[in-house]
N, C-alpha and C positions, 0 to 999 in steps of 0.2 A: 284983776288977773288971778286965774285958780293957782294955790301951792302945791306944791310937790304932794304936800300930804293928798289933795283932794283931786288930785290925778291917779295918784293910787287907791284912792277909794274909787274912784269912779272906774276904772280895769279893774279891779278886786269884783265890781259888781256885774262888772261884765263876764267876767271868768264866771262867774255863779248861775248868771243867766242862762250864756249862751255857749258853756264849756264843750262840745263835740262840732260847729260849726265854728271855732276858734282853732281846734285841734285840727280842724279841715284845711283852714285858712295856713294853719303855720307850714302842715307837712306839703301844700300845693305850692307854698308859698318856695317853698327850698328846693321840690322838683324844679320849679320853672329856674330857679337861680341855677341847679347843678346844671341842666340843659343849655341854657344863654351865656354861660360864662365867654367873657372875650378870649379871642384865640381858640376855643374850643368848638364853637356854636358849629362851626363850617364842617370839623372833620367827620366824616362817615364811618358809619356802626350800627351796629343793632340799637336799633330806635330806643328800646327800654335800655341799655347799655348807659344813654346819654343821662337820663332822671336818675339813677340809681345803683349803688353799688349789687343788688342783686343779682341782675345777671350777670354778675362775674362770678359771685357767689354760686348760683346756681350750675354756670359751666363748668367749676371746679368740682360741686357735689357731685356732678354725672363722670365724674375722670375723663372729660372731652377737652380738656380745655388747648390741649395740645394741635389737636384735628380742629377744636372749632378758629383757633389759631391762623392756621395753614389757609383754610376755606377762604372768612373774612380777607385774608390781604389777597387769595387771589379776585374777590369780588370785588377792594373797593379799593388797590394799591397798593402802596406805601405808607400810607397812617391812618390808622385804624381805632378809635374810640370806644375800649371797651368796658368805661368806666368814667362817673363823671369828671375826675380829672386824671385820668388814664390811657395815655397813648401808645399804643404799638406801634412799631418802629419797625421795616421788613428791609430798607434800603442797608447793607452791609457796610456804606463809608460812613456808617455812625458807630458800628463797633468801639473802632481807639477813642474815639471820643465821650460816651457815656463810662465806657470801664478803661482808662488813663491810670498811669501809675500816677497820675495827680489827686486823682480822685476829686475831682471836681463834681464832678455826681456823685453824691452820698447815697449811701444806702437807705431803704424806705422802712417803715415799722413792719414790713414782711417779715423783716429775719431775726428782730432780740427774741421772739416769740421760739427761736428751735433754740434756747441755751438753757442748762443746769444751773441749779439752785444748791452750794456748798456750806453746808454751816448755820442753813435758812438764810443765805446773801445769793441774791441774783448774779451768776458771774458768764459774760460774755465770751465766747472762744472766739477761732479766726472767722470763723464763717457770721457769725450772730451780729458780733460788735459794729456797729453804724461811724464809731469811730477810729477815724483814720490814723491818727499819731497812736491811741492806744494799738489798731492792729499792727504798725510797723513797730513796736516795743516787742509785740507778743511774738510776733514773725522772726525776730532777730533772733529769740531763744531758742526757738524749736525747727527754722526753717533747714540745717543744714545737717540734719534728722533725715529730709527727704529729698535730697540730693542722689541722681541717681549713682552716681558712686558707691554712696554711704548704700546704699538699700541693699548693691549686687553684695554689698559684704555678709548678706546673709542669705546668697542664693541657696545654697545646701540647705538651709531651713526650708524655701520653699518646695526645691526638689521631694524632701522628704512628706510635704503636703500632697504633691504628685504623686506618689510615690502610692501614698495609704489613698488616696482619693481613685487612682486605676483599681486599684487591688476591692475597693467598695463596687467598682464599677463590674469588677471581672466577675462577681459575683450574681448579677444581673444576668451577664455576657451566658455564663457557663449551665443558669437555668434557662433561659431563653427568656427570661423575664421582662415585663417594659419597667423602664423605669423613669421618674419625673426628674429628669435631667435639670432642668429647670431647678426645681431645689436643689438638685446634690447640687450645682454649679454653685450655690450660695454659701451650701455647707463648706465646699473649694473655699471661700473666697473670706469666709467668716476665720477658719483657721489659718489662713495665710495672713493675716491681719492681726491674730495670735502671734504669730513668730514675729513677726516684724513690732508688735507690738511690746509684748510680754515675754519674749524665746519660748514660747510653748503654745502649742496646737490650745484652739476653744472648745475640744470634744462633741464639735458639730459632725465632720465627718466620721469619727469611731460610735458615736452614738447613730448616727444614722439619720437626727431629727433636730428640732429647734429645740437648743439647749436651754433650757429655765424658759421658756418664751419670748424670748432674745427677739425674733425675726417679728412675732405680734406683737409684741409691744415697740419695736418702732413703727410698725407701720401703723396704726394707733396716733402715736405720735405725730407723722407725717397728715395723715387726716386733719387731727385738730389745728397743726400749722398750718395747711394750705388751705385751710377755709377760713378759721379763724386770720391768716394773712391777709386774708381778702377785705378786713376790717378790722383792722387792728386795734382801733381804738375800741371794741369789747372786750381785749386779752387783758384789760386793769381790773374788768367785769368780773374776769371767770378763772381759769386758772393761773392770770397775771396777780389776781388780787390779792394785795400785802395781808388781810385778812387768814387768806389760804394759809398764806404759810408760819403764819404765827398759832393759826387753830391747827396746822397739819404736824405732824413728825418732821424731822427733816428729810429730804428729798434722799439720801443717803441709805434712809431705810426701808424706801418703798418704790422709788422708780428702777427700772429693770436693769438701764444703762449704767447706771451709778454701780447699783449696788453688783452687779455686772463687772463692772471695770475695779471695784476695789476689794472685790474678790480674790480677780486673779493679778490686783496688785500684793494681798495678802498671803498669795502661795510665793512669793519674791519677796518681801518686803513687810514691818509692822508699820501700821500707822495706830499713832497711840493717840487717846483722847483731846488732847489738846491739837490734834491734828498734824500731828509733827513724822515726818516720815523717816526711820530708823530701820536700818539690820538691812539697807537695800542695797543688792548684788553689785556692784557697780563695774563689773568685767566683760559683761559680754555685750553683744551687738543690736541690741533690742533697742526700742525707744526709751524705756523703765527702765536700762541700766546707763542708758547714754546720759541721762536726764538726773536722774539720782547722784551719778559723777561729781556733774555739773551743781548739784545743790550742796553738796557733801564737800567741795573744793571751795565754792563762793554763793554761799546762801541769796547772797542779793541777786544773782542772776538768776535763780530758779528755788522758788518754793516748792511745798508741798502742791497747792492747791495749784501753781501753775500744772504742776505733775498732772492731776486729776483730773483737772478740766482739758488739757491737750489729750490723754489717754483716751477719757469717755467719747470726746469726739471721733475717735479715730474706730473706736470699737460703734456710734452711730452710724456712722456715715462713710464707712470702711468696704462693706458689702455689696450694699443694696445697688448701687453704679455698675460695678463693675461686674455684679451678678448680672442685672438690667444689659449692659453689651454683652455677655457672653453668652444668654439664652438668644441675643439679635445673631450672633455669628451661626450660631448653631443653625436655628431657623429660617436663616436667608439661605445655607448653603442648603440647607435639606429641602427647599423649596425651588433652587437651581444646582440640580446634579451635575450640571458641564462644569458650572464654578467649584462646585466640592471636587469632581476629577482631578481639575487645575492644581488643587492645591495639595492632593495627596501624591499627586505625582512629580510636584515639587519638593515635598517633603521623602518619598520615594531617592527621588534621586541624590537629593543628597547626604539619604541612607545608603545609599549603593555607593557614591564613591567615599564613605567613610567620614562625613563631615560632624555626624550628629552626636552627641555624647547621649547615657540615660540617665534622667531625663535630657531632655534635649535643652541646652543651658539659652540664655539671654542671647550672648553674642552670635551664635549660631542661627538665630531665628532672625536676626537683625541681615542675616545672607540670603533671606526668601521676599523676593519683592511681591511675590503675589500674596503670600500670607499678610504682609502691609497692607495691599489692596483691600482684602479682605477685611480685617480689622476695619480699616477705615472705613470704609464702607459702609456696613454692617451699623456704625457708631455712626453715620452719617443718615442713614435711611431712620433707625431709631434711638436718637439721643435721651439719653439716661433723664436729665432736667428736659420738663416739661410744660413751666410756667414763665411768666416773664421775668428777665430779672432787670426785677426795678429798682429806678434810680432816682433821685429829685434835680431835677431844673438848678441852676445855681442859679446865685442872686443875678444874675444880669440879663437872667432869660435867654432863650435859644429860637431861631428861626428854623424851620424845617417846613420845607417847600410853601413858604407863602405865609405859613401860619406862626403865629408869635407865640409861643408857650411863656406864659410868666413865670418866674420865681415858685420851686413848691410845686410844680407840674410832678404828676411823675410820668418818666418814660422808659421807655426797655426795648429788647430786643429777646424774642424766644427763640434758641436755637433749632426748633421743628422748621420755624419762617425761613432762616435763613438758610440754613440745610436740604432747602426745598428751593431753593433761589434756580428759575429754568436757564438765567444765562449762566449763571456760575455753571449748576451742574443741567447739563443736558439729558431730555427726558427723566427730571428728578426723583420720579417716583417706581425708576428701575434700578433693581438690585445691579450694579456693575462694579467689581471689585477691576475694570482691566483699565476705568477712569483714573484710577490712581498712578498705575502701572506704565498708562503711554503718554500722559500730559507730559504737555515741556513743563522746562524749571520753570518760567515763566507762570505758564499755569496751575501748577501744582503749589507756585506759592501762594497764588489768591485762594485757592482751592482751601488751602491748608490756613487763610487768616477765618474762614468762614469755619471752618472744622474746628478749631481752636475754641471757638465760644462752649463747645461742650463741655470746658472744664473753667469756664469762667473768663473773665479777661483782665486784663491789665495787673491792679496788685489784689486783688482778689479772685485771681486765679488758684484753682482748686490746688491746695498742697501736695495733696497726695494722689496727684495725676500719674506720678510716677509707678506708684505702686499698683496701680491698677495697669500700667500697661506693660511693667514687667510679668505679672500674673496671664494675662493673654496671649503676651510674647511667646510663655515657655506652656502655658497649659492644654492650648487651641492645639499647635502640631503634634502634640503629644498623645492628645485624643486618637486623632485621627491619624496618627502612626500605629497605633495599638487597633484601634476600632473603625469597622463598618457600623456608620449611624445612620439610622432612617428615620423618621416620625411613625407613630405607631397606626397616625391616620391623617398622610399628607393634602386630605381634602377636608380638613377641621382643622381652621383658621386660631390661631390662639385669642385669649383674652385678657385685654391691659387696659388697664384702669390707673387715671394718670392721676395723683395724688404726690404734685412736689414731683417725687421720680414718675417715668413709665411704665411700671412694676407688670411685668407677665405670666401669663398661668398659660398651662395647657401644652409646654414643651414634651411631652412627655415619648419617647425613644425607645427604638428595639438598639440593641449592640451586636454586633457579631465579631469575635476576636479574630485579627486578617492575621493570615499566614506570613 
């Protein structure tokens, strides 16, 4: 009987031989396996979908992945294989069930991949963390930061972004100029995230432009995560590798976000070498002074680096959404003039009988049911998230129509699929802000579980949902109180390239200031 030893001589001799019809054998060998796996073999996809993570890869490198999305479930259903153990999910009563406050679906190696690195330590925020008990720890500190109570207590802040963000516009207005609305919206939305963050504008809108390259360098960032998400196990390869960051500086001194956020931590506050956060205002209404309190009163519930890592997120992933809806509102209405009528004459009227403050405040806006429609809509037709958000199978496995997903499956739901749902919403792919406006309660509340997924679901639901829909509440009527907008060429279709968000170009606007 041969020994171990002479088993290994004898593949050592083969590997020498016959090394490229080996290397045949192995990579054919793992095709046929990702294709055949049980539970999976039956469901329908794009044929290469089934052998291989690349065409996922590939549909996120084209920013289709949104549209190619949409397509497949209307060709082949309700589940859709677009990866070899990757299932799309289009039916809507799997929502509560993948994103549960139980969290029985974990998070997949998609998202450690968007988190900062403090100190040269890899540190997880609410979005990135895969773990559950750690994200209800981290939630408990900072969640009541984004309470919409807490927020309106800094509506004057925002007003005064309104305020300098008309006055950039009127300038446009008064030379007849076009301008990329599209951006300014972002520059909005970047210093509105200042005040709520730090009590001070980000010098997006007085500058006019992307501050230090704030807006390229996450999108940059977005890139490498939605591709690299797509295969996560290369992110220990490339910019994951502990390597990196022992040959690199600290992340502190050279990513854009960081050094971003502890900048204009450092016009408020010193942090001194040993990282200890000192001299920080702890009076007013900002996150950075709410949070500083809070460290300053009882250290064990809020550190420094908790500080840091909750701020940078909020200055990541603060904009890019909320910009992303507010170029869709602008663009649907400029694309249906009867629906922009609607809403100016909404806004009209309850300028005439004296309802509206300047700017026009929160609760005020909360009195315009079509302006909701709008919004909603608008968020409905192009949701900000673009990709699936995946989840793993728990140990007991899940049945979904027929088919067995084992353990480790991952599965999701894209808010494009279900946003696009033809019984939910009727003829889905028509702009109609008046679906909001006439559905019963009844309907408006399923309506409204499908809408919902736009900012995530269950306990990983997006934190700061609120602050981006106070910013739309008071910004949208305020436009179009002040302004006639048009596109500057309503038969030039814009362009969005889905990376992570839906990110759009090409909003670009005439103004005219209404009497």
């Amino acid at each position: 009987m041969a020994s171990v030893v002479d088993v290994l001589q004898q593949v050592q001799h083969l590997v020498k031989q016959y090394p490229v019809q080996i290397v045949v054998v192995l990579v054919v060998t793992n095709l046929l396996w990702n294709k055949f796996q049980p539970g999976l073999v039956s469901i329908p996809g794009p044929t290469a979908a089934a052998y291989t993570k690349l065409w996922r890869v590939y549909s996120v490198w084209r920013g289709s992945a949104h549209l190619d999305a949409v397509n497949l479930h209307k060709k082949h259903g309700n589940l859709v294989r677009i990866a070899p153990n990757h299932v799309s999910v289009a039916d809507p009563k799997w929502i509560p069930i993948f994103y549960s406050t139980k969290e029985d679906y974990t998070k997949t190696g998609f998202y450690p991949i968007q988190s900062i690195s403090w100190k040269k330590n890899p540190e997880m925020n609410l979005f990135s963390t895969r773990d559950p008990e750690y994200h209800r720890i981290e939630k408990r500190k900072v969640g009541n930061a984004y309470a919409l109570p807490r927020l309106l207590e800094s509506e004057e802040a925002i007003d005064s972004c309104i305020n300098l963000f008309m006055s950039r516009l009127d300038e446009f207005a008064s030379q007849s100029k076009a301008v990329d609305l599209g951006a300014w919206l972002q520059y909005f939305a970047f210093d509105v995230v200042g005040e709520f963050t730090f009590a001070s504008k980000l010098g997006f809108l007085e500058q006019g432009q992307d501050v230090d390259g704030m807006m390229k360098a996450i999108e940059g960032m977005l890139i490498y995560a939605s591709l690299c998400g797509q295969v996560p196990e290369l992110h220990p390869l490339l910019l994951g590798n502990p390597l990196f960051a022992k040959l690199m500086p600290a992340m502190e001194t050279w990513n854009q976000v960081l050094v971003f956020t502890l900048k204009a931590i450092n016009n408020r506050a010193s942090i001194k070498r040993d990282g200890e956060l000192i001299n920080a205002d702890s009076e007013g209404r900002d996150m950075l002074s709410r949070w500083a309190y809070v460290k300053s009163s009882n250290p064990d519930k809020m550190s420094t680096r908790d500080i840091v890592v909750h701020l940078s997120t909020n200055v990541f992933a603060g904009s890019d959404t909320t910009a992303i809806a507010l170029r869709a509102i602008i663009y649907f209405l400029c694309h249906h003039p009867q629906c922009m009528q609607k809403l100016v004459q909404e806004i009209d009227d309850a300028e005439h009988s004296g309802q509206l403050s300047h700017p026009i405040s929160y609760k005020e806006a909360t009195d315009m049911p079509y302006l909701y429609g709008v919004l909603k809509e608008s968020m409905r037709l192009h949701p900000s998230v673009g990709l699936l958000m995946e989840r793993h199978v728990p140990a007991q496995g899940v049945e979904i129509d027929g088919h067995f997903l084992k353990a480790g499956t991952i599965v999701g739901i894209n808010p494009w699929v279900t946003n696009h749902n033809a019984e939910v919403f009727p003829d889905p792919e028509q702009f109609r802000p008046e679906r909001w406006v006439e559905a019963s309660e009844q309907q408006l509340k399923v309506m409204d579980n499908l809408w919902e997924l736009n900012f995530g679901g269950g306990a990983r639901k997006c934190i700061g949902r609120n602050i981006s829909w106070i910013e739309m509440m008071k910004v949208i009527p305020e436009l179009f109180r002040q302004y006639t907008v048009e596109l500057t060429d309503s038969k030039k279709g814009w362009h969005v390239v889905n990376h992570w968000f839906t990110q759009q170009e090409g909003v670009i606007c005439n103004l005219r200031r209404r009497k």
